[in-house]
Structure formats: structure tokens, C-alpha cells
MARNU-35281 format. One line per field, with one value per residue (C-alpha): residue in one letter; x, y, z. Coordinates in nm, 2 decimals. Example, Ala and Ser with C-alpha at 12.3 -4.5 7.8 and 13.67 -1.06 7.14 Angstrom:
% MARNU-35281
rest: c(a;s)
X: c(1.23;1.37)
Y: c(-0.45;-0.11)
Z: c(0.78;0.71)
***
This chain:
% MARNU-35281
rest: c(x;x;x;x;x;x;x;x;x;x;x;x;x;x;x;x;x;x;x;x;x;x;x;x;x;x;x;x;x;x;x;x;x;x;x;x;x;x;x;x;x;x;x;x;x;x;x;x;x;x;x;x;x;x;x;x;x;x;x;x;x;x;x;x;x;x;x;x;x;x;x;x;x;x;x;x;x;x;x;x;x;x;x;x;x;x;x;x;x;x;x;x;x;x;x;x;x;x;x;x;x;x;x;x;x;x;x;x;x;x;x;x;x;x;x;x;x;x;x;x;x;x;x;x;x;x;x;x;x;x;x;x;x;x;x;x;x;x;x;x;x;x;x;x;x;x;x;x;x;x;x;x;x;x;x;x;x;x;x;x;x;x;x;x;x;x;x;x;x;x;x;x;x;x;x;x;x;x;x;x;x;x;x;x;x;x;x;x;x;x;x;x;x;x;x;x;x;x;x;x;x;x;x;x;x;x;x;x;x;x;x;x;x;x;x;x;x;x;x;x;x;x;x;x;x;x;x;x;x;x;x;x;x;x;x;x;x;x;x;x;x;x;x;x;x;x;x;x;x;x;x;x;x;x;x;x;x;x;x;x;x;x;x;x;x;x;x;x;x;x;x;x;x;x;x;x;x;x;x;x;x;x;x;x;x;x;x;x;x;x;x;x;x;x;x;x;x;x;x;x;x;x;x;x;x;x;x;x;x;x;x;x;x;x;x;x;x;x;x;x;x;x;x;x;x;x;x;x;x;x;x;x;x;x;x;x;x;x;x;x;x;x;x;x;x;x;x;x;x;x;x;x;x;x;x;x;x;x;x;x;x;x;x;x;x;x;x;x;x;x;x;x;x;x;x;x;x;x;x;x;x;x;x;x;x;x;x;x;x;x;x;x;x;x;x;x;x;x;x;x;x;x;x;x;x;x;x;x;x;x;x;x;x;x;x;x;x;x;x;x;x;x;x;x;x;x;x;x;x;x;x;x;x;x;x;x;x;x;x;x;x;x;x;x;x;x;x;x;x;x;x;x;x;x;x;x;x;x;x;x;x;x;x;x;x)
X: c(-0.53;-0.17;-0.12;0.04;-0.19;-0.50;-0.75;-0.83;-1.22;-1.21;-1.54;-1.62;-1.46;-1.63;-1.34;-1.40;-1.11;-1.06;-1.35;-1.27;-1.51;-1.55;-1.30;-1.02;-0.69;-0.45;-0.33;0.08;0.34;0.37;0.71;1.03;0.92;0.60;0.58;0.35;0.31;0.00;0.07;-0.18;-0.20;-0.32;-0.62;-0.94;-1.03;-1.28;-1.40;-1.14;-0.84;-0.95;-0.94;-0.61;-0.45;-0.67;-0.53;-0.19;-0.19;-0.41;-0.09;0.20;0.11;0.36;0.21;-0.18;-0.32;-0.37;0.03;0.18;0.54;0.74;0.82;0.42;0.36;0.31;0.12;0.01;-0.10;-0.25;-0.08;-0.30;-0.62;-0.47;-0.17;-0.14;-0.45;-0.51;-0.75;-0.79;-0.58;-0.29;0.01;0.14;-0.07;0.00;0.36;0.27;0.05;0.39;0.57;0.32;0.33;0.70;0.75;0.46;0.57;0.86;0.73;0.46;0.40;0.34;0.12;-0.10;-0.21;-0.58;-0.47;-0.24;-0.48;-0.71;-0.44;-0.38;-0.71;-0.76;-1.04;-1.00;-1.30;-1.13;-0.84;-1.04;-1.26;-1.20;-1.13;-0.75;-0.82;-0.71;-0.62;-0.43;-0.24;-0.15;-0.03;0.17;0.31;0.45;0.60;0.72;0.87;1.24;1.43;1.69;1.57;1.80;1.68;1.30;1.45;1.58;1.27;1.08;1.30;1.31;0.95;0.85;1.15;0.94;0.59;0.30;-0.04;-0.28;-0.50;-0.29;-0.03;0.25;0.52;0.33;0.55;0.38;0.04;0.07;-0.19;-0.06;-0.28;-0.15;0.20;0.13;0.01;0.28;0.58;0.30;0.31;0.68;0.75;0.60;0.76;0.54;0.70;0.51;0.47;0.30;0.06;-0.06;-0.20;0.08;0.38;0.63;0.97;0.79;0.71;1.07;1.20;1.04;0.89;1.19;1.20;0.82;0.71;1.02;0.94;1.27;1.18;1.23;0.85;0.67;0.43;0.32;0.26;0.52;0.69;0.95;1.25;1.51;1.89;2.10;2.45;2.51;2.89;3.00;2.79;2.47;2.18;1.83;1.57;1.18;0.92;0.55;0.60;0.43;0.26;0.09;-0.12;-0.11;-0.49;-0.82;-0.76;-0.44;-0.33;-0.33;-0.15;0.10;0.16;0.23;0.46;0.67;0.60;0.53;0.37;0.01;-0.05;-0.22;-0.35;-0.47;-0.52;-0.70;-0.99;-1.20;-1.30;-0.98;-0.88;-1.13;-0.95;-0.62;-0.90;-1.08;-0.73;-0.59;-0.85;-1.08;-0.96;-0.63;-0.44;-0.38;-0.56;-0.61;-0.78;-0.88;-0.92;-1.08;-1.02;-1.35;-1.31;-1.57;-1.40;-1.42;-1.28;-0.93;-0.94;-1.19;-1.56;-1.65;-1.69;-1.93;-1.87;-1.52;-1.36;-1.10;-1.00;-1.09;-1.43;-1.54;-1.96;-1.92;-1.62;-1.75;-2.10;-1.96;-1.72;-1.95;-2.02;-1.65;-1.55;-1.33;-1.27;-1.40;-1.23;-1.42;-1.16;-1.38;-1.49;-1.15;-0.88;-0.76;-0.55;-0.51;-0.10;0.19;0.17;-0.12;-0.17;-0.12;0.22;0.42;0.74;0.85;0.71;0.90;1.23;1.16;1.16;1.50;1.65;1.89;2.15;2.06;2.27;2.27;2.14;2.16;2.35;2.27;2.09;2.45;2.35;2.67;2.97;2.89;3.04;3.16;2.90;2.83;2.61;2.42;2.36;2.12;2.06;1.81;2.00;2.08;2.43;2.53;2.78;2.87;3.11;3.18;3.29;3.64;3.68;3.48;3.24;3.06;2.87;2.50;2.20;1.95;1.61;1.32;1.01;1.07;1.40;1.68;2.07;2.40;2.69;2.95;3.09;3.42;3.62;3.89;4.13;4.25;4.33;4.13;4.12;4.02;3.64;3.58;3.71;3.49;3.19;3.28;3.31;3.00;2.83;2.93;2.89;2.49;2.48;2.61;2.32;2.05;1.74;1.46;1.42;1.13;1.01;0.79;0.59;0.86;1.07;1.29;1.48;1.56;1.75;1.65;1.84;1.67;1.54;1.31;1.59;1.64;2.04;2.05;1.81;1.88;1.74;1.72;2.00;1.92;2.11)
Y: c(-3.37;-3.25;-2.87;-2.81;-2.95;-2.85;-2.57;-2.27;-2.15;-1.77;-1.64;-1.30;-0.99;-0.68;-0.49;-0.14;-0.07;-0.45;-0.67;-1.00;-1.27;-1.58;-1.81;-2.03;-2.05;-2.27;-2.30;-2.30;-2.19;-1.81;-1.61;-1.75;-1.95;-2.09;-2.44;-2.75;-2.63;-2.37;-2.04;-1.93;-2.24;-2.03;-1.88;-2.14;-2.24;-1.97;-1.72;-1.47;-1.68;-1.79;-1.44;-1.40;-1.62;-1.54;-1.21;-1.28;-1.57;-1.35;-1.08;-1.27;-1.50;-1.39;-1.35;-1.28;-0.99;-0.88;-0.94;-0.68;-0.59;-0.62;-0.28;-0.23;-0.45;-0.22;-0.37;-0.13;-0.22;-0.01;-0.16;-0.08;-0.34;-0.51;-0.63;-0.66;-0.57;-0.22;-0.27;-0.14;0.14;0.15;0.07;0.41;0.54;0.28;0.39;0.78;0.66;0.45;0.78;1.03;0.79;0.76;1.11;1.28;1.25;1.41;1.70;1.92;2.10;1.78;1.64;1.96;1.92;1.86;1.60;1.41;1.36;1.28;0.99;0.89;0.87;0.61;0.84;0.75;0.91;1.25;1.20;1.06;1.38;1.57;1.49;1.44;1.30;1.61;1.54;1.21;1.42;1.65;1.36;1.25;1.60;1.61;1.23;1.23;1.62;1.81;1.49;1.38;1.09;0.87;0.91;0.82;0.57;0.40;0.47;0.27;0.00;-0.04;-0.03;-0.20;-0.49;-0.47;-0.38;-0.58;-0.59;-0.62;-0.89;-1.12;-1.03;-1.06;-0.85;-0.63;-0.78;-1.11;-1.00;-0.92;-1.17;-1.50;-1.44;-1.17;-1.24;-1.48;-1.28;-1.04;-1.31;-1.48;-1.12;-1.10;-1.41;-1.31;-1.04;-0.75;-0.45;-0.44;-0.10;0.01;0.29;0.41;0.67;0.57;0.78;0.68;0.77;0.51;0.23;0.21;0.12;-0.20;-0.21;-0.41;-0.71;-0.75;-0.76;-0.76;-0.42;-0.19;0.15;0.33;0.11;0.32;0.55;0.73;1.05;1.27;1.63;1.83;1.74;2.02;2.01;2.07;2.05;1.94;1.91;1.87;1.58;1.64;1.54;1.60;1.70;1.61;1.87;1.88;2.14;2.05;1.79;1.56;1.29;0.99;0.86;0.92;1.10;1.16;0.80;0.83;1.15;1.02;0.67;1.01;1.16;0.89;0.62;0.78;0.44;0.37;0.07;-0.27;-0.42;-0.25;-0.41;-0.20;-0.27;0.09;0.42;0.55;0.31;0.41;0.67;0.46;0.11;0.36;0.52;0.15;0.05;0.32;0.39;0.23;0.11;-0.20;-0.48;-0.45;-0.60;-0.42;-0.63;-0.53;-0.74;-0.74;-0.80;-1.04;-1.29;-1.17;-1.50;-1.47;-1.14;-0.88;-0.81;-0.40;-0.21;0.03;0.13;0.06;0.13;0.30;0.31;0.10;0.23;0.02;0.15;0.37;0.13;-0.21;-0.08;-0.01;-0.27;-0.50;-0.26;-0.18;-0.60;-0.53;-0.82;-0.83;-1.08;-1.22;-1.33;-1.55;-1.80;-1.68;-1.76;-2.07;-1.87;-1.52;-1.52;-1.65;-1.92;-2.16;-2.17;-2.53;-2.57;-2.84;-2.77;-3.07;-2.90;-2.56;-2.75;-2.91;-2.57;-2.50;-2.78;-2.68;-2.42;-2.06;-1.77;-1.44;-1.13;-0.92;-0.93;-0.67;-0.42;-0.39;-0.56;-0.78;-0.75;-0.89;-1.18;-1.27;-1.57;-1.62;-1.92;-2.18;-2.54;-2.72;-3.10;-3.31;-3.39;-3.06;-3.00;-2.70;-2.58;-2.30;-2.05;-1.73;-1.52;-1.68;-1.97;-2.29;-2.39;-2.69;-2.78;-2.80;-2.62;-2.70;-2.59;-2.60;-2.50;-2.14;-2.15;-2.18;-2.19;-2.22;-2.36;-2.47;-2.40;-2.52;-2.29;-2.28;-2.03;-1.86;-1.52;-1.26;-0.92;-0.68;-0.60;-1.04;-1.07;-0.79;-0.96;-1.31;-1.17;-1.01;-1.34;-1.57;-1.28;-1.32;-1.68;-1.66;-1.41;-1.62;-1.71;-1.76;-1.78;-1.72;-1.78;-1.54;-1.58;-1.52;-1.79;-1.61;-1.66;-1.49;-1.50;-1.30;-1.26;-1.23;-0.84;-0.94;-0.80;-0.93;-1.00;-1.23;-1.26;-1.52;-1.63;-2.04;-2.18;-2.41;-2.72)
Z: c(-4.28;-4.42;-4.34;-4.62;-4.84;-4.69;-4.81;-4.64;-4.65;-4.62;-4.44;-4.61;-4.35;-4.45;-4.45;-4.54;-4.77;-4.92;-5.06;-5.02;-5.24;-5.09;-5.15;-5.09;-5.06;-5.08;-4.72;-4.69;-4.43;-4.43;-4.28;-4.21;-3.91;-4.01;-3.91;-3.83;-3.48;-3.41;-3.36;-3.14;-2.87;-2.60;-2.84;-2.84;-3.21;-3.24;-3.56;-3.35;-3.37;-3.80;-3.90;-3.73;-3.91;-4.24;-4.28;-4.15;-4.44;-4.73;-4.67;-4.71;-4.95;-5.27;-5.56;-5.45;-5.54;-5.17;-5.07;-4.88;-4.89;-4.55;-4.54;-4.51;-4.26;-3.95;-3.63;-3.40;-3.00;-2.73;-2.43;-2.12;-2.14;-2.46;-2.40;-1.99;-1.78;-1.66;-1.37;-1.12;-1.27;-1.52;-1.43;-1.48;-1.24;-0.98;-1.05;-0.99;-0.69;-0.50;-0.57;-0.42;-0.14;-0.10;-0.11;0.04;0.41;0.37;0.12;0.28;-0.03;-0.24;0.04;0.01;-0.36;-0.41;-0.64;-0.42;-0.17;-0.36;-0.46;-0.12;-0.03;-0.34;-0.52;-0.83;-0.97;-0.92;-1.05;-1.38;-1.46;-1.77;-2.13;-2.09;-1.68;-1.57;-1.20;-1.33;-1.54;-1.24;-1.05;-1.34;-1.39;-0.98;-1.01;-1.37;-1.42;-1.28;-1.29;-1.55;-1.77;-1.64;-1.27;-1.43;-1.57;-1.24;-1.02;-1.28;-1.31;-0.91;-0.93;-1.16;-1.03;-0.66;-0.69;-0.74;-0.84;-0.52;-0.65;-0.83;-0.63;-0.94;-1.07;-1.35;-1.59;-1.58;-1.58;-1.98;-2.17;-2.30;-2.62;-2.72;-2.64;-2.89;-3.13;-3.17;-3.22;-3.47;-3.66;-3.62;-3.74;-4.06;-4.09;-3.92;-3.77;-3.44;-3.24;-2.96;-2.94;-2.62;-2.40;-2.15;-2.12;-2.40;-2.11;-1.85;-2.12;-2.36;-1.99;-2.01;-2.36;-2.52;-2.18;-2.12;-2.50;-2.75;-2.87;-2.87;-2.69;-3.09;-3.17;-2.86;-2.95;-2.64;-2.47;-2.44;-2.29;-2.41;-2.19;-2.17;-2.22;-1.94;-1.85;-1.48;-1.30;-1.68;-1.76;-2.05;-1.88;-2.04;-1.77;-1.81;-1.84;-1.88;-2.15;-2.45;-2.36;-2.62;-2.52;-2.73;-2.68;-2.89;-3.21;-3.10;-3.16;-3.50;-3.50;-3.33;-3.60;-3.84;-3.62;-3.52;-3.75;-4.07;-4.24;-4.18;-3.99;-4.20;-3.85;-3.55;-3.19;-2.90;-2.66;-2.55;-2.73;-2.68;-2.96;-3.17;-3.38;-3.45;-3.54;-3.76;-3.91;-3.99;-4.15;-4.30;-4.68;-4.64;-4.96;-4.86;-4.70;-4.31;-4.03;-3.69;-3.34;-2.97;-2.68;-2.49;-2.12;-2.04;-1.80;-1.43;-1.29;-1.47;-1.51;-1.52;-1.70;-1.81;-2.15;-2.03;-1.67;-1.59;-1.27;-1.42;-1.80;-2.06;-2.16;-2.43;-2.62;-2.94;-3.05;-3.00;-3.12;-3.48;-3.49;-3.72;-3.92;-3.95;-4.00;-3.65;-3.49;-3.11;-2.87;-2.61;-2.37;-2.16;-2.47;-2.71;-2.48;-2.32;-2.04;-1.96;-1.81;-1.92;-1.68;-1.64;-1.29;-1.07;-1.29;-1.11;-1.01;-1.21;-1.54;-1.41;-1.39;-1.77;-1.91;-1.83;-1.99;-2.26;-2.41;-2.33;-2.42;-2.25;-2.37;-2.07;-1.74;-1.46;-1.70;-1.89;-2.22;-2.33;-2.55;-2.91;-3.02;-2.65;-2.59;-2.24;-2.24;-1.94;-2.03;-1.79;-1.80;-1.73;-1.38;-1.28;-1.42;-1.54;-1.78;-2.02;-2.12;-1.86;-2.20;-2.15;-1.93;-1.92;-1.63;-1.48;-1.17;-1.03;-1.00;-0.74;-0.87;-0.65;-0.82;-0.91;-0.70;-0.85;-0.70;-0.88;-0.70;-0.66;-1.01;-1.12;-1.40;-1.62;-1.57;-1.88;-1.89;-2.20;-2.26;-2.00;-2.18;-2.13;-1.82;-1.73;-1.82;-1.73;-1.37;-1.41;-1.50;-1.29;-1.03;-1.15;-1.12;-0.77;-0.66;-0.83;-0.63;-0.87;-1.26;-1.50;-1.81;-2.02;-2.32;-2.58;-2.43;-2.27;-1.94;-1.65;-1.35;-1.06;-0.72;-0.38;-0.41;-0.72;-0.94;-1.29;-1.33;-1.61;-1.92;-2.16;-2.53;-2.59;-2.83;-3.07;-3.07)
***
């Protein structure tokens, strides 16, 4: 049956603030990139994945009474448990953990905190008691506080470029779920303004927040210190405190949409209590159609299975018990999803090496960003030759790619002279090229070069032809 002439069922969501009467309408391609191809290929074709796309099509289409304006089209996602697992612990905290351990020997005084040890000796439990998990918060406090935001900032780019999870033994940045990856280019590419909400620390996520999802450190919502303004040999540095300290989890989530966001969200994705509040703020009374989602961890192969008795966060009871009665949609990811990571495992090395064919463009180059307008672009073909513009000269050679291995060289160039800013970066580049060892691809399509320390060097967006 033609897509675009096909109609579209709706199934009755009892949405608090909207009442929709059965009926139908006229299915059509909704947002600047709709197209033939489905959306959500990694969702199975279940009553989860329909109301998706229901509400994503019942807000856009122009001229229904139940269109939202773009402006109004705010997505908000907690990110531990909904949009990269967070078991056995959040990621944060494994973070926090690698630092008490790093620095412990060497800091007597650190070592002697109740809460530390506790941390080193892996009991959890403690470190969870309290409303806000008090002794977490300790440990967060000694790891995260009297350092400039820019010295965060590194430690949890090295970390998070070097650590990895201890069951699935991958980089945390690839253990974020295919789904919902998905999902959040599906809402982008009509036109949602997607934002993430979370109990996490706001400093530790905008580091990554932008590479691992597409969601520019200004859409994290998360908790926060007051940092305090100092000037150090000269140079204005702002120092991190636990002063203040706002936690951006239970009815604080929707607090914090006010605060920083100041437009109340049409869709809401979570998966425990903790999400409770924003689910219930989203769609509760709003103006404007909405639609609330849990992910339900049910799939202990692939992932993990808890809701009530979780080893660490992610309690999930009072939420998923009125989620019918609030028309919130509850994933289970063992029937729902088709895969849990970007990558379906058993991938042949052949497939890997098909995914690189074609015109990339890069975006990045050693953390740096790149000068606009000064294109410095890859070509791989189906043979392994290479070419592409440095930023001023020309290039061409081979690429040996083995797998996930991947080895540039030798490269011949052109050899025109530019201004100093182009040359700058076109010796940066091919720099970058030179030290690539591996390359990945993650669920929005975008590439990455990394050299032999697990370091990202290159990141790169597809070109269309």
C-alpha cells in the first residue's frame, strides 16, 4: 500500500489534557525529512512504536486542530536508564568511583572518608541511602568540587575516551540504546527541540552531550553548583563548588524545565519514579497535546530486567502503576525493540567497511571544532581509495580497513600555499589521518576516527552526493 496514500487508524490514547475521538487520518510525510523509509527500524512494529509515530504525525500535521507550532515542540529525556543504560551504576558515579580510586593512594585524608571507602569497597547500598543518596552525593562533592571547569572538563573527556563498562566491556558512549537514538533524530526531523533532563550532573554531561546524542551542552538540564569566579596567574577561571546545590531529579525535574527551559515540554521520555514528576508535568493540564513514554527494562539477555528492586537506580512502581491511567506509554524493551546498541552484534567486517563508503565532511578534529566554510572532507571508495580536501590542498591514496581498523597512508598532496588559519588546520587533519587506528559509526550516522589511545581525533558528518 502507497504511504502516502494510505490511512492512519488512530487507537484512542487517554491523554489527560487532549481527547482524541477515534478516527483517522490521512497518513502523509510529516517534517522536512520525512520519507518512504521507516523511522524507527530498530523499534519492532508494536502498539509502542504506533503511538510514536501517532502523536509525532497528530502534531505536525498543518492545519488539524491538534497542530503544534515548532516553537512548542519541546522533547524532554532523562538520560541514565532511558537513553544509555545505568546498571550497575550511572555512569557518573563510575566516573566519581575511577577518581576516588586514582587519587586515594596518594591522599590519606580522601582515603579516610566513610564514604570513600565505602566506594572502594563497591558498597553501593551505602552510598544509595537517603532521599538525595546522600553518601553518593558526598563522593560526587570530593571528585567533582575545587577544580576549574576546564580541568572537569578534561578528566571526563579522558575518561570517558578510556573507560569501559565491565560487562559489555565498551566505551560508555556506545552503550546508548539504538531505539531511542532513533527516536530523538525522528523528533528532530520534525522539527522538535529535544533536551535532556536528568539527575546527572549538567558540568559532566554537556561534555559529551552534543557527540554521544546531538544535543548541544545549552539543551542539558541537570544538577548543578554554584561555581565561583576566580582570577588565576591573570587568566578567568571559574572554580566548581557544591554550594547551592540543586538536584535535578523527582519534583525537581520539572523545576528545573522552568528554570532553564522556560517552555513546558509536549512529550516526555523517562523510565523510574524519579521521572515521575517531569511525565506528570508534560502531560497533566498541558495546553497542548502531549504524550508521555517509560522504558521498562525487561530484557536481561541484552541488557538488564528490574523496576522494583534495582541494584542501583532506576526504581520503576508508583510510575508504571499509573501510567494507564495517565495514557503513558510503557516500553517493554524485550518485545519493543529489535536491538539494544548501535551495533547489532556478529556485524561482518565486510558490512563495517560498506559503511564507510562515501563523502564525509569533518566536523571536529582533535576536540578543536573547525574553521567555517574551510571544508576538510574524506572520500572512501568501494576499493579503498581515499581522497579529499586537507582545507587547502588536494589528497589521494589508500586506506587499509580491517574490520574496525582503519589506516591511512601513504597520502599524496598538492602543495598550495593558504592563509595561516587553513594551513593550520590542514596540518591538523592530515596530522589525524596519520594517527588513525580504528573508526566508528554511531546511531546518528556519524563518523569517527580514533587513534591507538581510544581517543577521538576526527568526527565527521556524511555528505550527500
Amino acid at each position: 500500500m502507497n504511504f502516502f496514500t494510505m490511512k492512519l487508524v488512530l487507537i484512542l490514547v487517554p491523554l489527560l489534557n487532549c481527547s482524541l475521538a477515534i478516527a483517522t487520518l490521512q497518513a502523509q510525510p510529516v517534517g522536512k525529512n520525512a520519507s518512504l523509509q521507516d523511522p524507527l527500524p530498530s523499534w519492532n512494529d508494536t502498539s509502542s512504536k504506533k503511538a510514536i509515530i501517532a502523536f509525532v504525525r497528530l502534531v505536525t500535521t498543518e492545519g488539524s486542530k491538534d497542530f503544534v507550532p515548532i516553537s512548542d515542540r519541546v522533547a524532554v529525556f532523562d538520560n541514565d536508564g532511558t537513553l544509555w543504560t545505568e546498571a550497575p551504576i550511572p555512569f557518573q558515579a563510575a566516573f566519581a568511583f575511577d577518581e576516588v580510586k586514582r587519587r586515594a593512594p596518594n591522599e590519606p585524608k580522601l582515603a579516610a572518608n566513610p564514604m570513600v571507602q565505602a566506594a572502594l569497597a563497591g558498597d553501593i547500598g551505602k552510598l544509595l541511602e537517603g532521599k538525595h543518596h546522600d553518601g553518593l552525593m558526598e563522593i560526587l562533592g570530593l571528585t567533582h568540587a575545587g577544580i576549574t571547569t576546564d580541568e572537569f572538563d578534561e578528566r571526563v573527556r579522558n575518561w570517558f575516551a578510556s573507560a569501559r563498562h565491565p560487562r559489555f566491556n565498551k566505551r560508555y558512549s556506545e552503550l546508548t540504546y539504538q531505539p531511542m537514538q532513533e527516536l530523538l533524530k525522528y523528533l528532530r526531523a520534525n522539527e522538535f527541540k529535544t533536551f535532556i533532563v536528568s539527575g546527572g550532573g549538567a558540568d559532566f554531561m554537556r561534555v559529551w552531550s552534543d557527540q554521544v546524542y546531538g544535543i548541544p551542552p545549552e539543551n542539558v538540564v541537570g544538577s548543578t553548583a554554584q561555581a565561583r569566579f576566580e582570577m588565576r596567574a591573570g587568566v578567568p577561571v571559574l572554580v566548581k563548588t557544591m554550594g547551592n546545590l540543586f538536584v535535578d531529579d523527582k519534583e525537581g525535574k520539572p523545576v528545573g524545565i522552568h528554570q532553564f527551559i522556560g517552555r513546558r515540554p509536549i512529550a516526555c521520555f523517562g523510565n523510574s519514579d524519579g521521572d515521575q514528576a517531569m511525565l506528570e508535568y508534560t502531560t497533566i493540564g498541558n495546553p497542548n497535546p502531549s504524550f508521555g513514554l517509560i522504558v521498562h527494562h525487561t530484557d536481561a539477555d541484552r541488557e538488564y530486567a528490574y523496576d522494583a528492586n534495582p541494584k542501583g537506580s532506576g526504581k520503576l512502581t508508583t510510575a508504571l502503576e499509573v501510567a494507564p491511567e495517565r495514557g503513558w506509554t510503557v516500553v517493554d524493551m524485550k518485545q519493543d525493540w529489535k536491538q539494544i546498541w548501535g551495533e547489532p552484534t556478529g556485524t561482518a567486517p565486510a558490512e563495517l567497511a560498506q559503511l564507510l563508503i562515501g563523502k564525509w565532511l569533518a566536523e571536529d578534529i582533535d576536540g578543536n571544532g573547525v574553521i567555517d566554510n574551510a571544508q576538510s572532507t574524506l572520500e572512501i571508495g568501494n576499493d579503498g581509495s581515499v581522497a579529499g580536501s586537507s582545507a587547502v590542498n588536494r589528497f589521494m591514496g589508500k586506506a587499509r580497513i580491517d574490520g574496525r581498523s582503519i589506516e591511512f597512508g601513504p597520502l599524496a598532496m598538492t602543495r598550495r600555499a593558504g592563509p595561516p588559519a587553513l594551513m593550520d588546520q590542514e596540518a591538523k587533519y592530515t596530522a589525524a589521518l596519520g594517527k588513525a587506528t580504528e573508526f566508528r559509526i554511531d546511531a546518528r550516522g556519524l563518523l569517527f576516527l580514533t587513534d591507538a589511545n581510544g581517543n577521538d581525533i576526527v568526527r565527521f558528518s556524511r555528505l550527500n552526493d
